[in-house]
N, C-alpha and C positions, 0 to 999 in steps of 0.2 A: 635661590629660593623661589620656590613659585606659588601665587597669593594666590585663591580664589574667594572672588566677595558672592555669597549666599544671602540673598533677599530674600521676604518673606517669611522667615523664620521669626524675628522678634518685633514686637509691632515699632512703627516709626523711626526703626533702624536694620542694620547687615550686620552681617557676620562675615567674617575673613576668614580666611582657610589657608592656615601655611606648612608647606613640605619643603623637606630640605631636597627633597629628590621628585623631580620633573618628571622621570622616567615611570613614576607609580601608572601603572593601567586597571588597576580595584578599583571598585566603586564603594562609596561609601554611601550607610545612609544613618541621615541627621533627624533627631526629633528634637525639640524645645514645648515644654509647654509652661504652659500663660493662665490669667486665669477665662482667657476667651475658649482655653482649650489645646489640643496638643496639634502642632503642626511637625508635617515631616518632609522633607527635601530628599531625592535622590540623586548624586552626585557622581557623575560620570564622569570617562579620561572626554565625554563626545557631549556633556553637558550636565544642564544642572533640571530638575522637572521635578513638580508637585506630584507627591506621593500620599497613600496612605500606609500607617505602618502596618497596621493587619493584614495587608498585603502580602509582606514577605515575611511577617514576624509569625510563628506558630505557637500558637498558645495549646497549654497542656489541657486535652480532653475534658478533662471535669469541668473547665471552664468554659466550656464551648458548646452550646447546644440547642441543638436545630429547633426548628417549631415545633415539629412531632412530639419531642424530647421534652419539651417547654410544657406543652398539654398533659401530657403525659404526667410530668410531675406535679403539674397542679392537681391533676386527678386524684395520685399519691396522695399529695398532703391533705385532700379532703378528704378520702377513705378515713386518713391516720385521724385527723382532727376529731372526725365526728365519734371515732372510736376510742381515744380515749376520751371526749366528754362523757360519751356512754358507759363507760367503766367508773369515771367520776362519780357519776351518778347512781349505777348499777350498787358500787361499795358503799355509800352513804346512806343508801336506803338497807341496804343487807344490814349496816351497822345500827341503825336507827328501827329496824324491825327486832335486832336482837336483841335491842335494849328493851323492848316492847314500847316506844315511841308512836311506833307507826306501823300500820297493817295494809294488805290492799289486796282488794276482792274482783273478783270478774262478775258484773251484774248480768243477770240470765235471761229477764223480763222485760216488758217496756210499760212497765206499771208507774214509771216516773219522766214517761215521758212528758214535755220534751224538753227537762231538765237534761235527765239522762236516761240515755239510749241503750238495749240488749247488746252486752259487747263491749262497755265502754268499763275501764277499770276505776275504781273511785278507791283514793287513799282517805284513809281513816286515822283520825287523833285519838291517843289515848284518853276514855272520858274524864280523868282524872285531870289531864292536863288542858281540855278543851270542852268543858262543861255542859253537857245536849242543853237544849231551850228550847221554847217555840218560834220555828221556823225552821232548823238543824235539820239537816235531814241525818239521818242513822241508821247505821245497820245493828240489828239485833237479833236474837233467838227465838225463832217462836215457836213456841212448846202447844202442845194438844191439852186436854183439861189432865190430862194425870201426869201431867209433867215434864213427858217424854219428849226429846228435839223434834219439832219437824223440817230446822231447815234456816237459812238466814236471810234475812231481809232487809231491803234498804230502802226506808221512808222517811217522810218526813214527818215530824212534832208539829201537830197543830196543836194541840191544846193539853192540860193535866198537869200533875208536877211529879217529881222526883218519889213523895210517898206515897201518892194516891197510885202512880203508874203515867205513863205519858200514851195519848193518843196519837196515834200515826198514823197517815193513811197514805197513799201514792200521789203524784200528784194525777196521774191520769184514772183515777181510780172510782169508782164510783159514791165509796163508801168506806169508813176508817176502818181500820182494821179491828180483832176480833178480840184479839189481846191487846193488855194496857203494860207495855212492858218495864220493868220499874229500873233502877242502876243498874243490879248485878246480870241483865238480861242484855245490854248494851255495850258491845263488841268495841263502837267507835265510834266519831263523829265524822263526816265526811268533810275534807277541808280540800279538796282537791282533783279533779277527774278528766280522766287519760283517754280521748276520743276514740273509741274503733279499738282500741290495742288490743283488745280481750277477744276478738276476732280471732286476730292472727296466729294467737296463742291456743285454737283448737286444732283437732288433729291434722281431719283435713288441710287446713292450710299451712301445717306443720310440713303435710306430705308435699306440697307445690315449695314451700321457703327453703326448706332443707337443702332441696339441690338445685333452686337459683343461689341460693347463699355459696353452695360451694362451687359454681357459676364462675362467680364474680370473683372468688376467691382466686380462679384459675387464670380469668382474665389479668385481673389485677399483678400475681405474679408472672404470667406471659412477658405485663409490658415491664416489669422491674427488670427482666433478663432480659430484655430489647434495650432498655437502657443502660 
């Protein structure tokens, strides 16, 4: 029988190696792991030498993946993340618009600066459920003397009440507005406003997003099928 003692392998002790047949010229190779970690020995008919097993062990593709590959997928998974947040988001407002919860307008002016800006989208509460006051800013309808819409507006309540009408005026404005508009003239209460978005959402920059969107699109599945 022929013994071979393997050091290294378990800490503060060897390992013994026994064949009934001398004549074996294979090599073999030995891993043990610990909790220090996995150690591996290569065991030849011409010796015995510190190995690593990734060395000779092939692991199956999905598991194995280069730096490229590594970037690559994290890029992936922030594309996917941020899309569905925005889908989260996108449906809970569809859902909460349908209920008539919540509205939300593209502001055209900068009559309320530098609250808010031409461009920036302000979401609006139901007044029912979010009560204008002075200080609120809101959007509402403002009608010419016969009635007629001229258009919607988003100021703020400095002063009046609910039956007299409420004063509104911009903040960058010189002077309060013209009309006193009273409940049924008030669209919503602004509880919330979206820097810049209402930008992006006109045409022209429709015409420039459109096809960086489908861009990225292109890239994005490029590197999926590189991977």
């Amino acid at each position: 029988m022929d013994l071979r003692k393997v050091e290294g392998l378990v800490e503060n002790d060897a390992l013994w190696i026994a064949s009934d047949d001398a004549s074996v010229t294979g090599n073999l190779l030995l891993t043990v792991s610990s909790s220090s970690g996995p150690r591996t020995k290569l065991i030849t008919p011409t010796g015995i030498f510190d190995v690593k097993s990734k060395d000779f062990v092939q692991a199956p593709r999905e598991r194995v993946l280069s730096k490229d590959q590594r970037r690559n997928k994290k890029i992936l998974d922030g594309f996917r993340y941020v899309g569905v947040a925005f889908s989260i988001v996108l449906l809970t407002f569809s859902m909460l618009s349908f209920m008539g919860l919540v509205k939300a307008r593209i502001v055209l002016t900068p009559s309320m600066l530098p609250t808010i800006s031409a461009g920036d989208i302000v979401l609006l509460a139901n007044p029912e459920r979010l009560k204008p006051e002075i200080g609120s800013v809101v959007s509402y309808t403002a009608k010419r003397y016969d009635g007629s819409a001229v258009g919607v507006f988003t100021h703020r309540i400095i002063g009046g009440d609910v039956n007299e009408g409420y004063i509104v005026k911009g903040d960058s404005n010189p002077s309060p507005d013209n009309q006193r508009p009273k409940e049924g003239d008030i669209n919503g209460v602004v509880f919330f406003v979206i820097p810049f978005l209402g930008k992006l959402l006109s045409l022209k920059s429709l015409i420039f997003i459109i096809p960086g969107v489908l861009g990225v699109w292109m890239i994005l599945d490029a590197i999926r099928d590189e991977d």
